[in-house]
ROTOR-170067 format. One line per 2 residues: number of its first residue (from 0); for each residue x, y, z of N, C-alpha, C. Coordinates in steps of 0.2 Angstrom, whole numbers. Example, Ala and Ser with C-alpha at 12.3 -4.5 7.8 and 13.67 -1.06 7.14 Angstrom:
0> 66:-28:39:62:-22:39:66:-16:39 | 64:-11:35:68:-5:36:64:0:39
//
This chain:
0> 701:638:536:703:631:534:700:630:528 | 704:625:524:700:626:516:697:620:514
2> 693:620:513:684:616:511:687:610:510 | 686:602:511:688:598:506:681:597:500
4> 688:595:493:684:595:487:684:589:484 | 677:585:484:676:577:483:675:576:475
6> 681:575:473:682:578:466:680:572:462 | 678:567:465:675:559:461:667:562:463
8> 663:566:467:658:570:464:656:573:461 | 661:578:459:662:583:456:661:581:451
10> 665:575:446:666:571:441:658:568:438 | 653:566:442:648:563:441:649:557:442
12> 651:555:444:655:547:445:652:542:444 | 648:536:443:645:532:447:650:525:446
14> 650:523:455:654:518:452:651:512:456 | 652:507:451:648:501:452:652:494:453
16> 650:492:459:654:485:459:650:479:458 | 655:477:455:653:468:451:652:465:454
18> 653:465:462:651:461:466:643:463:470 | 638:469:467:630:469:466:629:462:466
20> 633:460:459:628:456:453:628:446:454 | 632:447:459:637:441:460:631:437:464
22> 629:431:461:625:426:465:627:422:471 | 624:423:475:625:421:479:622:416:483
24> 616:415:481:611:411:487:615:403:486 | 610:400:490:614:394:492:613:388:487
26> 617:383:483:615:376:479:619:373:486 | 615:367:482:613:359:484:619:356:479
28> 621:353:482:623:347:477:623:339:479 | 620:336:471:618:331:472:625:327:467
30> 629:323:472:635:319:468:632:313:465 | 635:312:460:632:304:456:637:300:458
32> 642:302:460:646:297:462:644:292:469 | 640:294:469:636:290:478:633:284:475
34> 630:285:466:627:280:465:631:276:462 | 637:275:463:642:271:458:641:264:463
36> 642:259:458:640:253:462:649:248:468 | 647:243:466:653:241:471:659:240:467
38> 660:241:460:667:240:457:667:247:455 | 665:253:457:665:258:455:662:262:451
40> 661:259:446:657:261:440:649:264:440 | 648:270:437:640:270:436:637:264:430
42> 634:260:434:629:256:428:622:259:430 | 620:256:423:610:258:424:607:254:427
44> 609:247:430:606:244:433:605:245:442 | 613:247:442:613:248:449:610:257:454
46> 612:262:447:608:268:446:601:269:447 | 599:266:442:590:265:443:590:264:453
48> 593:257:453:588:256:460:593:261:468 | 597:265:466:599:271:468:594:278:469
50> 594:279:461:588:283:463:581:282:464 | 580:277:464:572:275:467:573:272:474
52> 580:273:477:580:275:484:582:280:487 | 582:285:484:584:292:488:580:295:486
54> 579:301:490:573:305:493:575:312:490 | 573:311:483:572:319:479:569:325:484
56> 565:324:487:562:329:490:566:334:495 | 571:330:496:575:336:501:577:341:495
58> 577:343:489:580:346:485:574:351:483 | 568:351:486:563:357:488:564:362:489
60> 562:367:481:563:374:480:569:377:481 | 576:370:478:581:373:480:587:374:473
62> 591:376:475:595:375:466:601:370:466 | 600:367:463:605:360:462:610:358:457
64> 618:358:462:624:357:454:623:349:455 | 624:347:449:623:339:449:631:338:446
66> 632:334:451:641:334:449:644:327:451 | 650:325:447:651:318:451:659:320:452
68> 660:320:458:665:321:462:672:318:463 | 670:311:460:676:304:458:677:306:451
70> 682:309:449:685:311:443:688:304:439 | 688:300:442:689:293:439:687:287:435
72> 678:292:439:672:289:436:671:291:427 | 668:286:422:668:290:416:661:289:417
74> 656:296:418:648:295:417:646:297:413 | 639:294:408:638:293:404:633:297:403
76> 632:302:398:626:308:398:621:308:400 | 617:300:401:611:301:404:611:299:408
78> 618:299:415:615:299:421:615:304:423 | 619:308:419:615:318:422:608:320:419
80> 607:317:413:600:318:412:594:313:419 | 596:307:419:591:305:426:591:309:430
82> 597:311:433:598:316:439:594:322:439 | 593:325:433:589:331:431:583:328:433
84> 580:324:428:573:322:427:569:319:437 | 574:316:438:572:315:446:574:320:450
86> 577:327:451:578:332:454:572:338:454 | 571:337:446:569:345:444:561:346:446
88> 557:338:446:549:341:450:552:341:458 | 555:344:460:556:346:467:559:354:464
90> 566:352:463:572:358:462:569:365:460 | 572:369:461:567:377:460:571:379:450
92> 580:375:451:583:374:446:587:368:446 | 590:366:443:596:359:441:601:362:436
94> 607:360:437:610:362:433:615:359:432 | 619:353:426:625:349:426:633:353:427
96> 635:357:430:639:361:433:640:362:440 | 648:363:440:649:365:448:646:369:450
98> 645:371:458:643:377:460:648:381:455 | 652:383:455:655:391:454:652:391:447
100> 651:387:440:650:387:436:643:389:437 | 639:388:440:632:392:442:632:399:445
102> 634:399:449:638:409:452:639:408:445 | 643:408:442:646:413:437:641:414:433
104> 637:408:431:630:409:423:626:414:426 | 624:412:433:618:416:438:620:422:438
106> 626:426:439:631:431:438:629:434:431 | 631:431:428:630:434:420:622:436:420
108> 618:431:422:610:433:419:608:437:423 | 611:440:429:608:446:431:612:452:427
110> 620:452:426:621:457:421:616:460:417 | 616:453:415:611:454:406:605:459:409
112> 603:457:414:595:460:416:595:466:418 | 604:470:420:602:477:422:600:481:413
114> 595:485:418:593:492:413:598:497:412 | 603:494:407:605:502:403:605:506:403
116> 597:509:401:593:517:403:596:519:408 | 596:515:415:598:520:421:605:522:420
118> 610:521:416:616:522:416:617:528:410 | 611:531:404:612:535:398:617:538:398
120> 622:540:398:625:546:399:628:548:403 | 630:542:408:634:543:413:639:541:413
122> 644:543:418:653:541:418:652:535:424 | 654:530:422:654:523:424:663:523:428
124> 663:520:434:668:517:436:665:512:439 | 669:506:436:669:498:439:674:497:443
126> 672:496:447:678:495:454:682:490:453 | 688:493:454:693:487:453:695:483:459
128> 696:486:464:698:481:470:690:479:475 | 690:472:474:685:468:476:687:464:482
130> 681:462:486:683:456:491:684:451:488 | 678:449:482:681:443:480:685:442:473
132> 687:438:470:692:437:463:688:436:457 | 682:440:455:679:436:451:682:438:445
134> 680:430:440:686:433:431:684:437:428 | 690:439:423:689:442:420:680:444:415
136> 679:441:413:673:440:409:667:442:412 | 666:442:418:660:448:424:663:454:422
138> 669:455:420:670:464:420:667:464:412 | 669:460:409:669:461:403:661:462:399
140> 659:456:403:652:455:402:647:463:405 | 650:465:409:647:474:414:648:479:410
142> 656:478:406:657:481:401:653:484:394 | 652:477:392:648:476:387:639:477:387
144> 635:477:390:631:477:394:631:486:395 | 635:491:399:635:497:401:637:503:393
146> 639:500:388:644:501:383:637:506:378 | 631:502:381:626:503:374:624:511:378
148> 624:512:383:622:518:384:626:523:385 | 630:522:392:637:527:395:638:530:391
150> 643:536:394:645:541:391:654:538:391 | 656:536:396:660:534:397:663:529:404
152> 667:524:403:666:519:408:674:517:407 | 677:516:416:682:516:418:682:512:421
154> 689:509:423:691:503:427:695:506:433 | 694:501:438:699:503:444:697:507:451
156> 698:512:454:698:518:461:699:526:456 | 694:530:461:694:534:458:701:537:457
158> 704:536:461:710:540:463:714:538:455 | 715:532:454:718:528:448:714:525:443
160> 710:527:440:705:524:436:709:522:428 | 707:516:426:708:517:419:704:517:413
162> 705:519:407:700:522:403:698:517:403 | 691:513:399:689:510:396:685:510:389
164> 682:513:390:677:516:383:676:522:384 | 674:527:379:673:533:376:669:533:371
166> 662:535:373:657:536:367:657:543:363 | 658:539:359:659:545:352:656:549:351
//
């Protein structure tokens, strides 16, 4: 009977998926639009005594998108800045962004953070087919990031891989 030969071993292969790096833990979200008063609108006078009723505390060592949800509403730079200033001696983080906008930057600054070194010289494959659909810019950002070291780095399954870079 004839051996099988694991020829993406053979290759040196390492292949890494983007979704390692993908943040996942849990935000909070605090809507501004809760504080809009009875014609709708955020004013300062009705905001103030909104948030001098609600209980920043629940937002204890947690990460927080501050977002207003009523896309009708036109809010006005410093009610994300109050929201911040009254979240953040609780909050672990605050951030004026959707969740997904947070995944993605949280995404990125863990790219940022892998060590290179462990990749010197290696043939990189970045997995193309994933559970989740993340954008382009996670590969790209992997890309760029693995580029300073690799010997070479592909896209896709090994079966089908595409070139990506070749160090000279």
């Amino acid at each position: 009977m004839e051996q099988l030969i694991n020829k993406v071993e053979e290759a040196g292969l390492i292949t890494l998926d983007p979704e390692a790096w993908y943040f996942s833990e849990n935000i909070d979200v605090f809507d501004l639009a809760d504080g809009k008063d009875a014609s709708g609108l955020i004013r300062e006078k009705h905001l103030k005594e909104f948030f001098n009723q609600f209980d920043f505390s629940k937002y204890q060592n947690k990460i927080v998108s501050v977002v207003c949800s009523d896309k009708d509403i036109l809010v006005p730079h410093w009610a994300y800045m109050w929201a911040v200033r009254s979240i953040r001696p609780f909050a672990k983080e605050v951030y004026a962004l959707d969740e997904f906008a947070i995944r993605m930057f949280k995404t990125l600054q863990k790219i940022e953070q892998i060590n290179e070194q462990e990749y010197k010289d290696k043939r990189i494959l970045i997995k193309g087919c994933s559970k989740m659909d993340l954008p382009s810019y996670v590969y790209a950002a992997l890309t760029q990031k693995l580029m300073q070291t690799a010997r070479s780095i592909m896209y896709g399954e090994a079966c089908s891989a595409v070139p990506v870079y070749k160090k000279r």
